[in-house]
N, C-alpha and C positions, 0 to 999 in steps of 0.2 A: 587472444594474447597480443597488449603491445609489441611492435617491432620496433625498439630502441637496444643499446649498447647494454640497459645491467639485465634484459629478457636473453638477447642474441647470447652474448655471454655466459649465461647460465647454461641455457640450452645445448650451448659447446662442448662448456665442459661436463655435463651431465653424460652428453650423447660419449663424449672419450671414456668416463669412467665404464658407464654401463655397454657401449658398443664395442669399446675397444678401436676406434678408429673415428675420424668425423666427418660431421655428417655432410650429405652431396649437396650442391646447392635444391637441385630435384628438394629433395628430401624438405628441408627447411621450407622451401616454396608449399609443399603438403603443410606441415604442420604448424606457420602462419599464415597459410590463403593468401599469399600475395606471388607476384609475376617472380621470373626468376631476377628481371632487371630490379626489381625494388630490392631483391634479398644481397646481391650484389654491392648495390648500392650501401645496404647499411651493413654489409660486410667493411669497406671500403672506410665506413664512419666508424668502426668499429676498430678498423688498423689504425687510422691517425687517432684514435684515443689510445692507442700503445694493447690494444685487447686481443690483438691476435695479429698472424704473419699472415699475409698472402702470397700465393706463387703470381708468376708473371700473365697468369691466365687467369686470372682470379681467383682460383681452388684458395681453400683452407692451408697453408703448410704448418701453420703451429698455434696453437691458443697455448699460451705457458700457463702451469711445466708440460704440458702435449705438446708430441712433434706428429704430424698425420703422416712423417718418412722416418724408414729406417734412418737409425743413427748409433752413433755408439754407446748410446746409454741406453739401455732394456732394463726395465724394471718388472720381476716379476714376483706376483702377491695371490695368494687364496687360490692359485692354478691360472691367472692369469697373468697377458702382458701386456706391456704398452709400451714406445716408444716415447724417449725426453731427449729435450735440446740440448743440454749439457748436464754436468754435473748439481748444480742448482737446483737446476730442475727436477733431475733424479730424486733429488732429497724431497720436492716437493711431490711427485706423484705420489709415493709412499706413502707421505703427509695427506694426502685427499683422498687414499685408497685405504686407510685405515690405518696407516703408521708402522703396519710390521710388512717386509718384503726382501726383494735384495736386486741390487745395482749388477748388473753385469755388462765389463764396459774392459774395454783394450788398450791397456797400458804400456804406450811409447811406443817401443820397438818387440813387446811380447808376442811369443807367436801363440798363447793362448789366452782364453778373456780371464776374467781377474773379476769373484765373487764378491761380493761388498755387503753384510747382511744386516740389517735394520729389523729390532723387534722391539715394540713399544715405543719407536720415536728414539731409542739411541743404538746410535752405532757400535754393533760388537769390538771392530778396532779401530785404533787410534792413532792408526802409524801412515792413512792416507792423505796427501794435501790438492789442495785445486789452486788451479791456477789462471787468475784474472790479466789477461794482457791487453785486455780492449776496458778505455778509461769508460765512465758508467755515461759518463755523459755523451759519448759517442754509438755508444751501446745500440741504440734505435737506429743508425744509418745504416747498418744493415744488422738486423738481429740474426739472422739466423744463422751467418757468418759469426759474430761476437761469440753467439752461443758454442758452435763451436768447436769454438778453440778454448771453453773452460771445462778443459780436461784433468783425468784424475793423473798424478803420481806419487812415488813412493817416498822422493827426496829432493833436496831441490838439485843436487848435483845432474838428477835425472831432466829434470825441467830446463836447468844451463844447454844442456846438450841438446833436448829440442826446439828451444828457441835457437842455438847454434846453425840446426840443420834446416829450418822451416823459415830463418829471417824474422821471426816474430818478437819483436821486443817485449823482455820480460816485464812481468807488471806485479802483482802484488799476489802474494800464494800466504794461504789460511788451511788451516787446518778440516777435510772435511768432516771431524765431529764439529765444529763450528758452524759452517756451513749449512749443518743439516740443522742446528739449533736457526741462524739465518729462516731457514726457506720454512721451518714451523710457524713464524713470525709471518714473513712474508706471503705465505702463501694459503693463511689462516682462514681467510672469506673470499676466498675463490670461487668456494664451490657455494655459493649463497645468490638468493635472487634478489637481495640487497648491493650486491659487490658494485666497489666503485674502484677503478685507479688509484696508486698511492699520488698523491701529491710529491713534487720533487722535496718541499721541506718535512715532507713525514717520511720520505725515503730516506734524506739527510739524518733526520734520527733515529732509526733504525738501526742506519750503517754509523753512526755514531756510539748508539746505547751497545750492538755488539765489540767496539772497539776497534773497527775500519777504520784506522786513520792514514794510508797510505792513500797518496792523490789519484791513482785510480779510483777512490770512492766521491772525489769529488763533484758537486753538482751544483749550478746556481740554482737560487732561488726563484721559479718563474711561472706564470699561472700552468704551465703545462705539466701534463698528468706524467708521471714516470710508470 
């Protein structure tokens, strides 16, 4: 098995569907025979193509929509679970775990989580919204901060109040049955041993064809992979 970014990639996110967590570097070094410094390394190649987070030690922290840490999105499906980075992402595990599950995730100041149920790819209600406050184009300076803070709420009056309380300037709030239509799109050949990065102008139309037209979705146009 090559060791480049759409093998490494695959392999990721196969290892998250099926192990429910990712894999060790140990691990990877077994199942491409190479040192742990090479797998490292095209871990490394694999972040600056936008394919996955690293921690400051090198470890895996996220191949999107997997997070390898607790966080406040749990999706769980068929008896299983897994952790996602934000909302987004929620939408997309679903989406690569077979489209029916359900988000359970902690809403504002709630003192209990809050059920979100997905079967067939749409969302039973329609009354949740997410919330984008980090512009897309800044998104990669630290992803896994970005991600988040793209939290679920009920209203925007509820979103006023914690950007009020946490300093974070509001940004653009969608609806998450939208959102989840978003991450069906975006998150379609993920799980493929083809999969490549979106280009920033096919990500531009993406968030265009859904009707993101708030400058939070703005992005140049530039050889770099979004």
């Amino acid at each position: 098995m090559n060791l480049n970014n759409q093998s490494l990639h695959y392999v990721l996110i196969n290892h998250f569907i099926e192990k429910k967590r990712a894999p060790s570097i140990s691990e990877l070094s077994l199942l491409y025979k190479k040192s742990s410094s090479e797998i490292r390394k095209a871990l490394e190649n694999l972040e600056a193509y936008h394919g996955c987070a690293l921690s400051s030690k090198g470890e895996i922290a996220a191949v999107h929509p997997f997070s390898a840490r607790a966080t406040n999105f749990k999706v769980v499906s068929h008896n299983s679970e897994w952790w996602a980075n934000c909302a987004w992402c929620a939408m997309g595990v679903i989406k690569l775990v077979g489209g029916t599950g359900e988000l359970i995730t902690r809403i504002f100041k709630d003192d209990f989580p809050t059920h979100i149920r997905v079967s067939g790819g749409e969302i039973g209600s329609t009354n949740f919204k997410v919330h984008f406050p980090v512009p897309m184009a800044r998104i990669w300076e630290n992803v896994v901060y970005s991600c988040s803070v793209m939290q679920v709420f009920r209203s925007e009056d509820e979103i006023d109040a914690w950007c009020l309380e946490t300093g974070v300037s509001r940004g653009d709030v969608q609806p998450l049955s939208k959102v989840n239509r978003l991450a069906g799109i975006w998150y379609e050949r993920h799980h493929s041993t083809d999969w490549e990065k979106w280009t920033t102008a096919e990500a531009v139309e993406i968030f265009h064809s859904m009707g993101f037209d708030h400058p939070v979705w703005s992005l140049e146009n530039t050889s770099e992979r979004f």
